[in-house]
C-alpha positions as CSV (number, residue, x, y, z in Angstrom):
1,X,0.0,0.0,0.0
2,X,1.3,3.4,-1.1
3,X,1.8,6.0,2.2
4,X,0.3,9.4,1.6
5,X,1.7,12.3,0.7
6,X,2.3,14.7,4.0
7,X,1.5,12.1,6.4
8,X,3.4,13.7,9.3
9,X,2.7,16.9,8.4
10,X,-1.2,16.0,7.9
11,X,-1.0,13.8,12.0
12,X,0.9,17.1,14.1
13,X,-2.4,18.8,12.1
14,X,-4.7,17.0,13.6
15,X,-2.6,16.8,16.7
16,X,-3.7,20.7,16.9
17,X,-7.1,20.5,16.0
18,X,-7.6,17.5,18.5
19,X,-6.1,19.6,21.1
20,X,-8.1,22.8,20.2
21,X,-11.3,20.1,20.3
22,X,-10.3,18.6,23.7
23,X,-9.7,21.9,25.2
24,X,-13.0,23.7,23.8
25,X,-15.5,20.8,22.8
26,X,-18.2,21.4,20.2
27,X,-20.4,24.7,20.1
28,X,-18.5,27.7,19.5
29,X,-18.8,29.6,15.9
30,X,-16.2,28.7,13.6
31,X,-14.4,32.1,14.2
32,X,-13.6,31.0,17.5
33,X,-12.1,27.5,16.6
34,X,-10.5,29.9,13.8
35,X,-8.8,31.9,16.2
36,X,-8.0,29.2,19.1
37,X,-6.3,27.0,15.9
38,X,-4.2,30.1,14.8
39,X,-2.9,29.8,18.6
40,X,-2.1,26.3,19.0
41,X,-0.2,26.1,15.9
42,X,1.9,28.7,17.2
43,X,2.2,26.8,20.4
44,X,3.3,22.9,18.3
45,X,5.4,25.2,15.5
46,X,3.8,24.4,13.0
47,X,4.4,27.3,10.2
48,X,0.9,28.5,9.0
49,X,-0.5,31.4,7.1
50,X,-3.9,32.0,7.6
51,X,-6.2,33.7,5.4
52,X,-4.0,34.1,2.6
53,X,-5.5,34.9,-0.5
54,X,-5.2,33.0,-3.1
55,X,-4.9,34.8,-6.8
56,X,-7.6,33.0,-9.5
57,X,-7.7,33.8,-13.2
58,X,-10.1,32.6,-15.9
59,X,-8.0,31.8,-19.5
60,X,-4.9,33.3,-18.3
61,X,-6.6,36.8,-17.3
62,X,-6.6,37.8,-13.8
63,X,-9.9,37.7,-11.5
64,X,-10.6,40.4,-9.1
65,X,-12.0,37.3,-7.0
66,X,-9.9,35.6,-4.3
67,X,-10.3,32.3,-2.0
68,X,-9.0,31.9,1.1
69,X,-8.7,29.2,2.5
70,X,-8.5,29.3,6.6
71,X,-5.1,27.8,6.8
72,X,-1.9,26.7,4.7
73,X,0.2,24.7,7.0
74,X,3.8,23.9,6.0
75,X,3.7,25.3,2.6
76,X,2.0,21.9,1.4
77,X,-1.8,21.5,3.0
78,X,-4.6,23.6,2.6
79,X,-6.5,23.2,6.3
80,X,-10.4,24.1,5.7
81,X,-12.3,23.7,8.9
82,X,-15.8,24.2,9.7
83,X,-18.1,24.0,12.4
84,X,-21.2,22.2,11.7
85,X,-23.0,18.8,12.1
86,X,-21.6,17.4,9.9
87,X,-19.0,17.4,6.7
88,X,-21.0,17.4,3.0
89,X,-19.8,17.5,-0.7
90,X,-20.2,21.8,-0.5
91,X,-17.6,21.5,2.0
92,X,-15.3,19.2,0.0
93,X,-15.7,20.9,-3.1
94,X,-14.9,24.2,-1.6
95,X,-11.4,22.0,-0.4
96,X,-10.8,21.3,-4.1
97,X,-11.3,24.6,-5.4
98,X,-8.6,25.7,-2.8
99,X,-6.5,22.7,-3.6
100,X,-6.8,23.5,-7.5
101,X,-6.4,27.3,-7.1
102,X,-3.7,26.8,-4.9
103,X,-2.0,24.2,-6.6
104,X,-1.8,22.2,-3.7
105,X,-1.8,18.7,-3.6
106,X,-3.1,17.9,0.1
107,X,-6.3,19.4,2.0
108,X,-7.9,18.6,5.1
109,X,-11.5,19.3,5.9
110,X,-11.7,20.0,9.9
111,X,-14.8,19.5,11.5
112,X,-15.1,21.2,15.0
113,X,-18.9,21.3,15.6
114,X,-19.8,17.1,15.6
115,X,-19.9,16.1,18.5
116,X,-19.4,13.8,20.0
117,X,-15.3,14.0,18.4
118,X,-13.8,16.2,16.5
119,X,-14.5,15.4,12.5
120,X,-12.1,15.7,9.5
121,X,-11.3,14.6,6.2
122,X,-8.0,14.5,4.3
123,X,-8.5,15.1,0.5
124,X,-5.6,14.4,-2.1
125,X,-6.0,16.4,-5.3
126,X,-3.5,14.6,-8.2
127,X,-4.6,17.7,-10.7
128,X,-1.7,19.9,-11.0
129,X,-2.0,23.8,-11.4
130,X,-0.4,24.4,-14.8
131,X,2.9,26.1,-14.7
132,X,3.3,30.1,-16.2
């Protein structure tokens, strides 16, 4: 069986999202799991940027559109997370357009409001942003 790519990047992930879950449970708006991630990933040192905007174009032009994803983590994995029942196909799509915007080939879907343990999904996307 192949391994996947990032696999310890993609674990000391979820290490932090486990923690933020163990230490704040399910109920809070995503803002706050938002926030309380951005702080435990300072605390494991795990490089993030969060927010970041990512540049789109349609046929080589520019769009004055952006998506941002709420984390990249170690340059290579688009974190998405969410707080909600559950995970559905909106949520994974929105991963993919990241992933295919982006160009990067790992996501993970974060699921902080299903109770009663933390939720997530790690999606690989094998299409490749074209090279400019």
């Amino acid at each position: 069986m192949e391994e996947f790519k990032h696999k310890n990047e993609t674990y000391q992930i979820l290490g932090a999202c486990f923690e933020v879950y163990n230490e704040k449970g399910c109920g809070f708006l995503e803002a706050v799991y938002q926030e309380c991630l951005e702080l435990e990933l300072g605390f494991q040192s795990i490089p993030f940027r969060a927010k970041l905007p990512l540049k789109l174009d349609y046929k080589d032009h520019p769009l004055k559109q952006t998506y941002e994803p709420d984390f990249i983590c170690f340059e290579k994995v688009v974190v998405e997370i969410k707080a909600t029942r559950e995970l559905r196909n909106d949520h994974r799509a929105q991963l993919l357009n990241y992933l295919n915007a982006s160009g990067i080939e790992v996501g993970m879907l974060i699921n902080f409001g299903h109770f009663p343990k933390l939720e997530y999904e790690r999606i690989a996307n094998s299409k490749k942003k074209p090279q400019k």
